[in-house]
N, C-alpha and C positions, 0 to 999 in steps of 0.2 A: 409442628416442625421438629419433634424429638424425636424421629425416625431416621436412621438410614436412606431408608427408602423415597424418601424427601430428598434427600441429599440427592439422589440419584437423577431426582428432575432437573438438574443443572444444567441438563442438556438445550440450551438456548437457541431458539431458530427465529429469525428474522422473515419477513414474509416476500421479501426479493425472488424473482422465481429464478435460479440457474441451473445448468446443467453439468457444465463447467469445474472440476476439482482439479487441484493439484495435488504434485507428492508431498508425501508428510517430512518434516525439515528437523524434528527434533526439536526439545524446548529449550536449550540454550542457546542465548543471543550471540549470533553469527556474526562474521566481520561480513558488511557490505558488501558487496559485491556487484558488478554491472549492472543488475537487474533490481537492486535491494534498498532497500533505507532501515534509518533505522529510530525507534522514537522511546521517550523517555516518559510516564506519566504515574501517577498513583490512582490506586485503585482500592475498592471495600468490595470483597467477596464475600458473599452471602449466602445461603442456603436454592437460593432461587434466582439470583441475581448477579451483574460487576456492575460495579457503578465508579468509574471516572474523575479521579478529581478532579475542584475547579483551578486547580494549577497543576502545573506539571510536578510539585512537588509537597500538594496542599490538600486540605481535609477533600471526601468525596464527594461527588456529587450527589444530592438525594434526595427525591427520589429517585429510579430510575423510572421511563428512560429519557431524563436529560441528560443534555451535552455537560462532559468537562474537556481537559485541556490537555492538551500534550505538545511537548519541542522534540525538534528537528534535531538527533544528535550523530547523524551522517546522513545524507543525500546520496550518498551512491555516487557510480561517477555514468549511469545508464538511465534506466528509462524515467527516473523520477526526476534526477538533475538536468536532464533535457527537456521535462517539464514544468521547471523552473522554483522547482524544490532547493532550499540553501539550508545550510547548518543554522539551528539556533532560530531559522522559524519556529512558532506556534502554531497548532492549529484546534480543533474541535475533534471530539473523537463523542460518539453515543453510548454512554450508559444501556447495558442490556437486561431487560427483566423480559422474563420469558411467558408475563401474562401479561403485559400492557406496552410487548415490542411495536413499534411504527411500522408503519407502510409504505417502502420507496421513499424511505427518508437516506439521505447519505449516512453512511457510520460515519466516516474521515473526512474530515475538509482542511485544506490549508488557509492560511491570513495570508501569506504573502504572494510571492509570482506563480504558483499553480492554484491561483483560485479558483483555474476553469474544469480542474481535475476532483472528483470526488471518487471515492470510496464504497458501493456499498456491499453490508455485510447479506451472507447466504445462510452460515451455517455455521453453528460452532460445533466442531468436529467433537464425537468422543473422546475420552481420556481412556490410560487405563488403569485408575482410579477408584474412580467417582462420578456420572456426571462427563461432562467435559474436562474434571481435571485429571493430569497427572502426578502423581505425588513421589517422591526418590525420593526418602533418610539419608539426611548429611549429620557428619555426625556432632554437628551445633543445631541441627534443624530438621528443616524439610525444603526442599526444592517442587515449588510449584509450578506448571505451565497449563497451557491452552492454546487452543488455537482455531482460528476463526477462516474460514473463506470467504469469498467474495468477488466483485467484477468491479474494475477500473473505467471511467468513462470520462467522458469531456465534454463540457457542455457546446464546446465546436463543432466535434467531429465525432463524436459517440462512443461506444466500447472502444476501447482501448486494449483491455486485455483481461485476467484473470491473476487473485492474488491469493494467497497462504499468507494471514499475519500469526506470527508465533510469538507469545508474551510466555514473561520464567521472570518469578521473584523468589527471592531465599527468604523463608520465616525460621526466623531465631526462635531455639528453645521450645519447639513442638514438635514432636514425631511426626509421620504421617498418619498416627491412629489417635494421636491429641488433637489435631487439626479436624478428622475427618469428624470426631467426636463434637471437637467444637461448633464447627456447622449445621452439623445434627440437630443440637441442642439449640438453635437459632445465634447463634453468635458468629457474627463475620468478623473477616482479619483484616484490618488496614494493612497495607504494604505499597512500595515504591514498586513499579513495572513496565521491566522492560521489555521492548517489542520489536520487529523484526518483518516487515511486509518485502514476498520476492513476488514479481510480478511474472506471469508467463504470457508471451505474446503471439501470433500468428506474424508472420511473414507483413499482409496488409496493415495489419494493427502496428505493428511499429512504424511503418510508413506512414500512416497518419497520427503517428507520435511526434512521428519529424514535421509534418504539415501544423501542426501546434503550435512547433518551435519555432516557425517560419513563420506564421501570423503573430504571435507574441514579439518577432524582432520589428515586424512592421507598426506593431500598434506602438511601442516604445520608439519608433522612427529611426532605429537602424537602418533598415533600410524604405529605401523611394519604392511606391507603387509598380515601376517598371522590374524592380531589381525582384520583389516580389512574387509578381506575377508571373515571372519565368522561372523562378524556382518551385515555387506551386506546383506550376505546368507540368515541369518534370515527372514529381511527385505522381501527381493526379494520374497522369499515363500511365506509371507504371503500377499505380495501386489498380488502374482498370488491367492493365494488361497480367496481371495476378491473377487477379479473377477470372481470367478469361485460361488461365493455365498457361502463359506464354512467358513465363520467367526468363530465356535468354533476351529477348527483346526486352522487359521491363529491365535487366540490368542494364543494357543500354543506357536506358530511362535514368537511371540511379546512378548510371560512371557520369553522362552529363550533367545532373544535381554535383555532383562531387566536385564536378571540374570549373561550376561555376562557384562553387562555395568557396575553392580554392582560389579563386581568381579575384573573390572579394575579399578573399583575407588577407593575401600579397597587394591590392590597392589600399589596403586600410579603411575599404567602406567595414569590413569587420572586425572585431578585435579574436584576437586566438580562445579570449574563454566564451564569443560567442559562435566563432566559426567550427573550432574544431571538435565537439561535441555532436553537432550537424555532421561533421564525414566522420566522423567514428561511429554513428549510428545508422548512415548510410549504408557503409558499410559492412558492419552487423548483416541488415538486409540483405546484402549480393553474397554472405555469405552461406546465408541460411539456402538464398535462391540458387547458389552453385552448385 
């Protein structure tokens, strides 16, 4: 491992098959945004490896590839906190070694209300670096990032969508040719990292974001079977009638979800932080469909 050329193998693939990319977001940690969260974790970079700590703020994990940990430090106010993402959860994130990566194992998983939601990774994109890393001279350091791909799914209702996570830590007191040297030479750098998942969705796929949302208020018993049922219903139709290419009909579909989600939140069978999330992302929907 006292090569460069080593160094260069950083480039970590997971064996998820996707087709799926998104745009490149930059390695600085973004304010949230509708679509975004954001998470907090430490990490040991290695010549061949990131390994995870087993806290969000504690040694890493090692070997890879085991799970460490990481917290919730925005939810977003879009597709994550609609499925039922909160600030200051925890969850698991996968340690990636790029010779003894898993097979259809989730990278991300949450502990709390999106346990039904996982993570997995496809691809950790190149840097232009090293490897997958990027490396900027600050002039106390170096500014590090990466960034990984992947597909969002649900163990209810399946794909979800597609994500970019972009992680950026600052290493004190190394260039980015002390750094790249360091690796070289087999020596990884502990650091705190932080990270940044934007999700991209299809028109259908956020519609069975909301169908998620809508089972999760029933299984907490928000709401009764009947009230359910016919917001489903809604749903259901127009995610067919999408498919089918008939988007003015499915908004139809999507005004009467809205108008009954409204009507349960002017009855008080719902409360505003659970209804109004539901027609904001209704919404969304009829707008992409318009």
């Amino acid at each position: 491992m006292a090569h460069t050329a080593e160094v260069q193998s950083l480039r970590i693939l997971l064996r998820r098959t996707s087709t799926a990319l998104v745009a490149f977001m930059g390695f600085a940690l973004a304010t949230a945004n509708a679509q975004q969260f954001a998470i907090a974790t430490y990490a040991q970079i290695g010549p061949n490896s990131i390994d995870f700590g087993q806290s969000a703020a504690g040694a890493p994990f090692s070997p890879a590839p085991g799970y460490g940990t990481f917290e919730v430090i925005s939810a977003g106010a879009g597709f994550f906190s609609l499925e039922g993402v909160t600030n200051g959860e925890s969850g698991s994130i996968q340690s990636l070694n790029e010779l003894t990566g898993t097979t259809d194992m989730p990278f991300l998983t949450f502990s709390g209300g999106a346990s039904n939601v996982s993570l997995y990774a496809t691809e950790l994109a190149r840097g232009s670096t090293s490897g997958p890393l990027t490396l900027v001279g600050l002039p106390f350091g170096t500014a590090l990032s990466f960034e990984l791909f992947g597909d969002v799914s649900s163990s209810e209702t399946g794909a979800l969508g597609i994500f970019t996570l972009t992680c950026s830590a600052e290493i004190a007191g190394m260039s980015p040719a002390q750094l790249l040297g360091s690796l070289a030479g087999g020596t990884p750098v502990d650091t705190p990292l932080s990270c940044t998942a934007a999700v991209a969705q299809t028109a259908q796929q956020a519609a069975l974001s909301i169908v998620d949302a809508v089972n999760a208020l029933n299984a907490q018993g928000a709401l009764n079977g009947g009230q359910h049922k016919s917001l489903v219903k809604e749903l259901q139709q127009a995610i067919t009638l999408m498919a089918a290419g008939k988007n003015a009909a499915a908004i139809q579909n999507l005004d009467l979800f809205i108008g009954e989600v409204a009507d349960l939140l002017n009855s008080g069978v719902l409360t505003p932080s659970q209804g109004k999330p539901l027609i904001s992302a209704a919404k969304g929907v009829v707008a992409v469909l318009s």
